[in-house]
PARO-187178 format. One record per residue (C-alpha): residue number from 1; residue in three letters; x, y, z. Coordinates in pm, 1 decimal, padded with zeros to 6 digits. Example, Ala and Ser with C-alpha at 12.3 -4.5 7.8 and 13.67 -1.06 7.14 Angstrom:
REM PARO-187178
(site 1 "ALA" (01230.0 -00450.0 00780.0))
(site 2 "SER" (01367.0 -00106.0 00714.0))
This chain:
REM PARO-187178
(site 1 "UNK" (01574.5 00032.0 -01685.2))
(site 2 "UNK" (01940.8 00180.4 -01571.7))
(site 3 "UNK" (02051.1 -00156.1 -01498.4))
(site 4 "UNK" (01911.6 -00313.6 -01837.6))
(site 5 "UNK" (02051.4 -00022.3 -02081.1))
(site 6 "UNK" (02379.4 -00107.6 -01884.4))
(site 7 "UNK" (02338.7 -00468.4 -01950.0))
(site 8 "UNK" (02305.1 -00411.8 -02314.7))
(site 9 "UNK" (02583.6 -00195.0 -02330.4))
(site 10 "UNK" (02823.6 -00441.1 -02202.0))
(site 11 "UNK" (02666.0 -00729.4 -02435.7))
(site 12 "UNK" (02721.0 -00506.2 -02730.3))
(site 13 "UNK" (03086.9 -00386.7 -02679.1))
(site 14 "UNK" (03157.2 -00744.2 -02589.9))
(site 15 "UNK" (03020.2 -00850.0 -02931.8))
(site 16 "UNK" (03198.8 -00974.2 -03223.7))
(site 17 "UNK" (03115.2 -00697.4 -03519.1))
(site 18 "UNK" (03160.7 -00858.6 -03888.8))
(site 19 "UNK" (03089.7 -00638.5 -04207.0))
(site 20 "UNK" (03089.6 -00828.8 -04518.5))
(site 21 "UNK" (03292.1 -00650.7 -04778.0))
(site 22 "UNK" (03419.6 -00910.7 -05002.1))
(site 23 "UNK" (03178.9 -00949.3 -05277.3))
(site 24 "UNK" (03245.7 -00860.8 -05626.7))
(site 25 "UNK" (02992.8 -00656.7 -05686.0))
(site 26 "UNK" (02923.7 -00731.7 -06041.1))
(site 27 "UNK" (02597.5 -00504.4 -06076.2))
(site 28 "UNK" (02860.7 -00239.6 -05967.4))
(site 29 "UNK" (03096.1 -00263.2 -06268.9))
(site 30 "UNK" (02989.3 00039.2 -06419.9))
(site 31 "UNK" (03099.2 00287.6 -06127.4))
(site 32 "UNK" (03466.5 00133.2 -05988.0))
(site 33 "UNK" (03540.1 -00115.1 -06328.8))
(site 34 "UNK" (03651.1 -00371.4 -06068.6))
(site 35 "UNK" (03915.3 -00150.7 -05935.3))
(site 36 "UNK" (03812.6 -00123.5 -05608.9))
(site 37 "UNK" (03563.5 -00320.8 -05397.3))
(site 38 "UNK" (03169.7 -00162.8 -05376.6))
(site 39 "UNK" (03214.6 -00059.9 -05009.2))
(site 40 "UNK" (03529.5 00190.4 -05136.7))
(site 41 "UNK" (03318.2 00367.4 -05348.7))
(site 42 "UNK" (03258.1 00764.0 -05211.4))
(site 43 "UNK" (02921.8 00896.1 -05156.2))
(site 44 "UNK" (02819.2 01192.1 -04947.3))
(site 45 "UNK" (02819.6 01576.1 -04935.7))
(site 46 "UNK" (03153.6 01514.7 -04778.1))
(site 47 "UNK" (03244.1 01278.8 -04981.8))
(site 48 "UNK" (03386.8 00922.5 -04794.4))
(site 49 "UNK" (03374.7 00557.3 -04865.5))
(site 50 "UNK" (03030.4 00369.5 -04797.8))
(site 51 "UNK" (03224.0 00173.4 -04579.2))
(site 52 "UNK" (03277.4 00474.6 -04396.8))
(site 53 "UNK" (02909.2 00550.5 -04341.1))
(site 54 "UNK" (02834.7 00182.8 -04282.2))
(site 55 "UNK" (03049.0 00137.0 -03979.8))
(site 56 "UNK" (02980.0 00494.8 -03845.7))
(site 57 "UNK" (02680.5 00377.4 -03592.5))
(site 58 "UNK" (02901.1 00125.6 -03448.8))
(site 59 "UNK" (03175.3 00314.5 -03375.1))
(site 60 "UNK" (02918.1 00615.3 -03263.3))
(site 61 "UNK" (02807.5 00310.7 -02969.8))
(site 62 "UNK" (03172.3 00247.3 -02906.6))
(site 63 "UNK" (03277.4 -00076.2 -03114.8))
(site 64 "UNK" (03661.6 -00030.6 -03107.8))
(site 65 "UNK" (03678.5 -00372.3 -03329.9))
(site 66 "UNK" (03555.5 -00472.8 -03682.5))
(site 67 "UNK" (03621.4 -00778.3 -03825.3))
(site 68 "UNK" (03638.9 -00729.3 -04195.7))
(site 69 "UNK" (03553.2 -01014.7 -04461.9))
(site 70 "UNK" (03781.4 -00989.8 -04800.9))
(site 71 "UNK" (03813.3 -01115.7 -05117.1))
(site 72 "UNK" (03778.4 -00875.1 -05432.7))
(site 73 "UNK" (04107.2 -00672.5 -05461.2))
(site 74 "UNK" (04128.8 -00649.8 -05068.6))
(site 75 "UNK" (04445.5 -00441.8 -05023.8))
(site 76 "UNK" (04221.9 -00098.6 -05131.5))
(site 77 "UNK" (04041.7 -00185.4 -04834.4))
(site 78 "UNK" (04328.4 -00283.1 -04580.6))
(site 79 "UNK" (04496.8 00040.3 -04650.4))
(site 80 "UNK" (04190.1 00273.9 -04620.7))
(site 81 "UNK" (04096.0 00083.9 -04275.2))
(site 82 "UNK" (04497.9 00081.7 -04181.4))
(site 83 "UNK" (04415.9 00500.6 -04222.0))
(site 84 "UNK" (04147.9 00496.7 -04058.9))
(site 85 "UNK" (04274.5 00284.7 -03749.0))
(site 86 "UNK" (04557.6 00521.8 -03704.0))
(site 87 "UNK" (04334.4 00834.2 -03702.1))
(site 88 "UNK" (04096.3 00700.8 -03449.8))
(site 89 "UNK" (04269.6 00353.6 -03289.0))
(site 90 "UNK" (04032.3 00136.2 -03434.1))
(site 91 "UNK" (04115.4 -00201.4 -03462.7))
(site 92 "UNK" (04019.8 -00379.3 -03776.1))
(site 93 "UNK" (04096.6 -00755.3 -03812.9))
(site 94 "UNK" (04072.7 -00913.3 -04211.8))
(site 95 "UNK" (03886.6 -01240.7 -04268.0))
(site 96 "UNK" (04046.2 -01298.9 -04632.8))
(site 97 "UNK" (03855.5 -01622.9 -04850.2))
(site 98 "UNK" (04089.6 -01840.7 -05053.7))
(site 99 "UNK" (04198.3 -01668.9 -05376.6))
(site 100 "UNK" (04046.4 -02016.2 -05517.5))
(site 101 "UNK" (03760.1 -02058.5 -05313.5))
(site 102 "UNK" (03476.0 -01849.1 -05199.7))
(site 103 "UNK" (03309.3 -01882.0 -04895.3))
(site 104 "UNK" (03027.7 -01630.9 -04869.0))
(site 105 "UNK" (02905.9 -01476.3 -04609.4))
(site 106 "UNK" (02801.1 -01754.5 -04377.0))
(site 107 "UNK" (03106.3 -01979.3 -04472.6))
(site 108 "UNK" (03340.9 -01691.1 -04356.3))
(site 109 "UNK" (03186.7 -01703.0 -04019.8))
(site 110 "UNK" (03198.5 -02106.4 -04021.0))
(site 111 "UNK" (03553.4 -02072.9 -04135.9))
(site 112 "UNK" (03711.4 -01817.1 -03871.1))
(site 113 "UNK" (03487.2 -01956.7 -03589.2))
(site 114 "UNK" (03723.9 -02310.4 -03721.9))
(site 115 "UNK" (04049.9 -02098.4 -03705.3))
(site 116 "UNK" (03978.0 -01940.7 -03338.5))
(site 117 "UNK" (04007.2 -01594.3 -03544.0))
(site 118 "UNK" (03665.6 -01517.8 -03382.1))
(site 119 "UNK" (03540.4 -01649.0 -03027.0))
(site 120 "UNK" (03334.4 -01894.2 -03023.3))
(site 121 "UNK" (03181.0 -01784.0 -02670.4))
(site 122 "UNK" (03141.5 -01424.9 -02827.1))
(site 123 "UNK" (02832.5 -01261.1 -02974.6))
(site 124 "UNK" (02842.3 -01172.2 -03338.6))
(site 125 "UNK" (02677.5 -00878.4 -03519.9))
(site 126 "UNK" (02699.0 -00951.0 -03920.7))
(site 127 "UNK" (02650.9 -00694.1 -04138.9))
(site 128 "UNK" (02642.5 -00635.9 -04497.7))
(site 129 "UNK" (03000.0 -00345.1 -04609.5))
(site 130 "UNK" (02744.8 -00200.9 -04839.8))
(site 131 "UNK" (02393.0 -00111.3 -04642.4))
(site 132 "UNK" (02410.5 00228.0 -04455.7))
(site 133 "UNK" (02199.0 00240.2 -04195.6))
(site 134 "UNK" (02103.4 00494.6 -03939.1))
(site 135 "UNK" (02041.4 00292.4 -03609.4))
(site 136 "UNK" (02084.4 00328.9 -03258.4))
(site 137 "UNK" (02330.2 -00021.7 -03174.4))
(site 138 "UNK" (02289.6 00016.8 -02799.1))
(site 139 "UNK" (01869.1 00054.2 -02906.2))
(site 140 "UNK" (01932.2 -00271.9 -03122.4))
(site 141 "UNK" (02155.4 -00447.1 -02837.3))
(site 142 "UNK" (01858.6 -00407.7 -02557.9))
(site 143 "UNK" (01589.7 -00562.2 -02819.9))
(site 144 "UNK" (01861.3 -00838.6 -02850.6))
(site 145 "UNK" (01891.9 -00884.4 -02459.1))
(site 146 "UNK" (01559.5 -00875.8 -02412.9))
(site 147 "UNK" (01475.7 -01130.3 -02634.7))
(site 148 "UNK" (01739.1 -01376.6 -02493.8))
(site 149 "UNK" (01536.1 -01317.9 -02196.3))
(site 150 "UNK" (01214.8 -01475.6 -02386.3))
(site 151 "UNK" (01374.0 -01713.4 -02571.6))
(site 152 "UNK" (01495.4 -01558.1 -02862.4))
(site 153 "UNK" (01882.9 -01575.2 -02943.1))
(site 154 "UNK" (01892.6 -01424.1 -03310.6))
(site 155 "UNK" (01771.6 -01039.0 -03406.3))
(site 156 "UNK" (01761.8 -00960.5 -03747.0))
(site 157 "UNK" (01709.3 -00606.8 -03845.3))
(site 158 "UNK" (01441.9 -00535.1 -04110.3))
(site 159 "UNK" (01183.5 -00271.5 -04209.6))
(site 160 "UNK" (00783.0 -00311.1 -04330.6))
(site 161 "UNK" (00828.4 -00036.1 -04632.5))
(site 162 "UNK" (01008.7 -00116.7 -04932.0))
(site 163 "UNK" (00998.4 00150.3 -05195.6))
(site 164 "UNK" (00792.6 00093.8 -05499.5))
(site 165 "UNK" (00922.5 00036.9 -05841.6))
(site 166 "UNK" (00651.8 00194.1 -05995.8))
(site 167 "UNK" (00450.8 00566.8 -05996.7))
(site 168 "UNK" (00117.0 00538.8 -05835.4))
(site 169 "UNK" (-00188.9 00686.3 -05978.7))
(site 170 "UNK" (-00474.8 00826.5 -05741.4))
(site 171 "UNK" (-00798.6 00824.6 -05956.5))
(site 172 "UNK" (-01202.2 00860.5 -05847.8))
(site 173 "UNK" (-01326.8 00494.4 -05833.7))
(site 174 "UNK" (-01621.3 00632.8 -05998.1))
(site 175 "UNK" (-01540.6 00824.7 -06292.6))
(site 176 "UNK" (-01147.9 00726.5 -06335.2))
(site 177 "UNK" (-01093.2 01095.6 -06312.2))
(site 178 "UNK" (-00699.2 01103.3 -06202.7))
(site 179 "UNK" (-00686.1 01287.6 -05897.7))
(site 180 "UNK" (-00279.8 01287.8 -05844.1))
(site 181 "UNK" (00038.3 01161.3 -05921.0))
(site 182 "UNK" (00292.1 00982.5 -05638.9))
(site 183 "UNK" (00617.3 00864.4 -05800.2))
(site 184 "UNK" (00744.9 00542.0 -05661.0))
(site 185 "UNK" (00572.8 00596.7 -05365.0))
(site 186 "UNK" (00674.1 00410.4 -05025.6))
(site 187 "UNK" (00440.2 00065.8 -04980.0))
(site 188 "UNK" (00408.0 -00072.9 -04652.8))
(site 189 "UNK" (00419.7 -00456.5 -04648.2))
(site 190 "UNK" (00117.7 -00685.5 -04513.0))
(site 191 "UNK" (00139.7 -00718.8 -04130.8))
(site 192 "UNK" (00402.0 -00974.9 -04054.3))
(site 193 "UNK" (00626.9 -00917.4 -04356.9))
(site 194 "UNK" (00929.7 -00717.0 -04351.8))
(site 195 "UNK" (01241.2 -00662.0 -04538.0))
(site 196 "UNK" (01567.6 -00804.1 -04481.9))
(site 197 "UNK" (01873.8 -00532.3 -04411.2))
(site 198 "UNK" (02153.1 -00816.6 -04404.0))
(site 199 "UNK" (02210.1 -00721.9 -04039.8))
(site 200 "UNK" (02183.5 -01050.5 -03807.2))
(site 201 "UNK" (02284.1 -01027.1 -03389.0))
(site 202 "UNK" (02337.8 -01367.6 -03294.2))
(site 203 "UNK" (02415.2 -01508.0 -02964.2))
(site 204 "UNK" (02750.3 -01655.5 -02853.2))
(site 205 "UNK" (02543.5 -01996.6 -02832.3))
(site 206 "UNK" (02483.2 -01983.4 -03196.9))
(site 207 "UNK" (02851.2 -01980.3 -03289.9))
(site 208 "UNK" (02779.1 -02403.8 -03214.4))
(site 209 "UNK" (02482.0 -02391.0 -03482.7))
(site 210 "UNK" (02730.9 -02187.2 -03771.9))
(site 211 "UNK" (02994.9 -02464.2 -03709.4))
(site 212 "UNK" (02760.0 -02681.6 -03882.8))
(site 213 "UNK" (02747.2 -02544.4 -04179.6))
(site 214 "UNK" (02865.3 -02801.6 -04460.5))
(site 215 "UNK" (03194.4 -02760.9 -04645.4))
(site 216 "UNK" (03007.9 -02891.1 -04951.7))
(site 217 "UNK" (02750.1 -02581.9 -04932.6))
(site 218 "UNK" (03038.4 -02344.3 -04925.9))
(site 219 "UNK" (03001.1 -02030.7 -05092.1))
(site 220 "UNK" (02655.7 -01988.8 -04892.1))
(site 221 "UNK" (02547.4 -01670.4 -04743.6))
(site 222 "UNK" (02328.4 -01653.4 -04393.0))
(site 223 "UNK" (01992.6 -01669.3 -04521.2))
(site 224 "UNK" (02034.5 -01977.2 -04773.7))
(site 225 "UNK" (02233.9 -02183.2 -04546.3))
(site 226 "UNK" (02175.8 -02503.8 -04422.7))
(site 227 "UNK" (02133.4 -02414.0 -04110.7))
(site 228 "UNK" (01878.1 -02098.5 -04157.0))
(site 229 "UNK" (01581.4 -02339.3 -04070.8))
(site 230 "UNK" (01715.9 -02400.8 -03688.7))
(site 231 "UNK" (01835.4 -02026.3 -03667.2))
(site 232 "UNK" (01475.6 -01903.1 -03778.5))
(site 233 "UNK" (01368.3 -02099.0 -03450.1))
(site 234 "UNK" (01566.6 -01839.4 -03235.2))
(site 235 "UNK" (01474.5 -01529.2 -03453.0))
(site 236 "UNK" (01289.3 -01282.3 -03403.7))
(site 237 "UNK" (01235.2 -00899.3 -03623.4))
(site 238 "UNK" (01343.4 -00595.9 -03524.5))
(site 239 "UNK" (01151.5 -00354.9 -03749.1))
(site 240 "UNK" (01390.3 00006.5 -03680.5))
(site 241 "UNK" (01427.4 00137.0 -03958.7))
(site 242 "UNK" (01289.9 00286.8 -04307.2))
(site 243 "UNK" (01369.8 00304.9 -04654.6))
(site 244 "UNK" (01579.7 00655.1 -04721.2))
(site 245 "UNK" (01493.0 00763.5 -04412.2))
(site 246 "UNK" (01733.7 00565.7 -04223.3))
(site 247 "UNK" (01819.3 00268.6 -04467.8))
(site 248 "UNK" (02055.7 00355.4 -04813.8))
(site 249 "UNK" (02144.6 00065.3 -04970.0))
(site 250 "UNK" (02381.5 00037.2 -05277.6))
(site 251 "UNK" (02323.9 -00282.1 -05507.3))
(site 252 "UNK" (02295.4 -00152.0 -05864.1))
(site 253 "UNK" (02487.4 00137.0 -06034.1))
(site 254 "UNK" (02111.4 00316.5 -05995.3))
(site 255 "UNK" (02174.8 00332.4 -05640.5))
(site 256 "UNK" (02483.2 00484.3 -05664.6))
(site 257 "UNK" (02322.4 00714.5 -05871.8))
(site 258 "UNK" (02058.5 00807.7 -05657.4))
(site 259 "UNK" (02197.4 00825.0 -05315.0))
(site 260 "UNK" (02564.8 00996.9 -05421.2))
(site 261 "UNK" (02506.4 01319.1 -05324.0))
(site 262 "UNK" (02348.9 01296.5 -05004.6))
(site 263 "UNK" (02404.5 01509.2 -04751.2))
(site 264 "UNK" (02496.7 01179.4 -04473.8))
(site 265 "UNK" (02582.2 01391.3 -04166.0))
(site 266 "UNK" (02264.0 01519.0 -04162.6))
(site 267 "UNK" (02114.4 01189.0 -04280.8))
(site 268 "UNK" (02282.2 01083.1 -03929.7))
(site 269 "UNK" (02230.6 01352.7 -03754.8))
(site 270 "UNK" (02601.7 01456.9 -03647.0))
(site 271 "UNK" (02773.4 01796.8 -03749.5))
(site 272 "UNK" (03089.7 01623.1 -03825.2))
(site 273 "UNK" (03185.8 01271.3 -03959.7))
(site 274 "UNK" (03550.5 01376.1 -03883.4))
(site 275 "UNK" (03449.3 01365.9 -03469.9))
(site 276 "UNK" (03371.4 01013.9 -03527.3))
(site 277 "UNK" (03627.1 00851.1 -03811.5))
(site 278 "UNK" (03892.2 01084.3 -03806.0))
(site 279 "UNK" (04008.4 01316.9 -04164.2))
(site 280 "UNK" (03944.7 01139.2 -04500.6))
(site 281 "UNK" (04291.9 01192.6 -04719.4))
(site 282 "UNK" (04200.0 00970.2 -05023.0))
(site 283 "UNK" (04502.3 00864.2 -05101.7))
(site 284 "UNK" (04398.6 00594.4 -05322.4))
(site 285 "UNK" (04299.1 00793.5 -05649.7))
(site 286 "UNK" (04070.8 00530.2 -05774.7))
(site 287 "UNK" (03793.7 00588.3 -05462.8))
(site 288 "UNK" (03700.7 00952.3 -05488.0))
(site 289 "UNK" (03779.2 01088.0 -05840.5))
């Protein structure tokens, strides 16, 4: 077990991490107005960036590298990660799409794979700059290791609850009597469905299948690519984490809403976010108003 946990470990810091934060984020209009991309935005008791909270288990397991996708008004995030690199020694690379031409998610990958900007005989962890999720990486890294060891050279990171959209009534089947009230209760999914998180771990002998992604297709994320029929071949779930629990994600301006003021240190467990990513100084007045 020593020697596998070790084996991981060295797979993972070896890996290639990517967080997607160049979307537009037009369901987020309402909170930033386009000022600043979604993954700027502050949330928390101690108020920080959801970028902040999203790359926070990585650097807990000891990534010392991010590759960061750009597009939507990308100098807010250069200078908050060019802060944050000097407080902790982070390195943070940009992978900037053509003013004129998006490339989604996928085609960002394709593209810098092209360029030699990422290694092609490295591992890559993509991840979406707006999902914060509580998750051991090292945990994640041995399910990935061990599955290259069956056959398996893709992990993508999902969950079998998805919150309801709803209230739930509770009534005697009998008499229709109501016997309680749940609102928007948690639903657990039909054995062998899960949600997706946008996280994929994909093996350095992948990097060959990406390449083949069509120009034409381009912008494309992972999961309606061309290639996602060959990937799903190599894939299997890892199902490690939970709605709220350990899973905030931030699509709509409801989100935002509803997640704002939580208390993420002890959502992660930690007594201080500023042992991990250094002091916050907001010096960009648009983030944290």
């Amino acid at each position: 077990m020593v020697d596998a946990a070790k084996e991981a470990k060295k797979y993972f810091l070896d890996t290639e991490v990517i967080v997607h934060a160049g979307g537009l984020g037009e369901q987020w209009w309402p909170i930033t107005k386009g000022k600043i991309p979604k993954p700027l935005t502050c949330i928390g008791k101690n108020s920080r960036p959801i970028f902040d909270w999203v790359i926070l288990p990585l650097v807990m397991a000891g990534t010392k590298k991010f590759f960061v996708s750009l597009w939507h008004n990308p100098e807010h995030l250069i200078k908050h990660c060019e802060e944050l690199s000097s407080n902790i020694g982070i390195e943070f690379v940009f992978l900037r799409e053509p003013a004129d031409k998006r490339l989604g998610r996928a085609g960002v990958i394709k593209h810098y794979l092209e360029q030699a900007v990422l290694d092609k005989n490295k591992p890559k962890l993509s991840m979406n700059g707006a999902d914060v999720l509580k998750i051991n990486m090292l945990k994640v890294a041995a399910y990935h290791c061990d599955g290259l060891k069956k056959g398996f050279q893709t992990t993508v990171v999902c969950t079998n609850t998805e919150p309801s959209k709803f209230g739930k009534i509770k009534c005697n089947s009998t008499t229709a009597a109501v016997n309680y009230f749940e609102e928007k209760p948690m639903l657990h999914l039909p054995k062998g469905e899960f949600v997706n998180t946008g996280m994929f771990y994909f093996d350095s002998k992948l990097n060959k299948l990406l390449l083949e992604i069509k120009d034409s297709e381009l912008p494309v994320d992972i999961e309606s690519s061309s290639v996602m029929p060959k990937l799903c071949k190599t894939m299997r779930c890892l199902d490690c984490v939970e709605p709220i629990k350990s899973w905030l994600w931030f699509k709509t301006s409801k989100d935002f809403n509803t997640f704002k003021s939580c208390d993420l240190e002890k959502f992660f467990g930690i007594s201080s976010v500023e042992k991990y990513l250094g002091e916050f100084s907001n010096n960009n007045e648009n983030m944290c108003e």
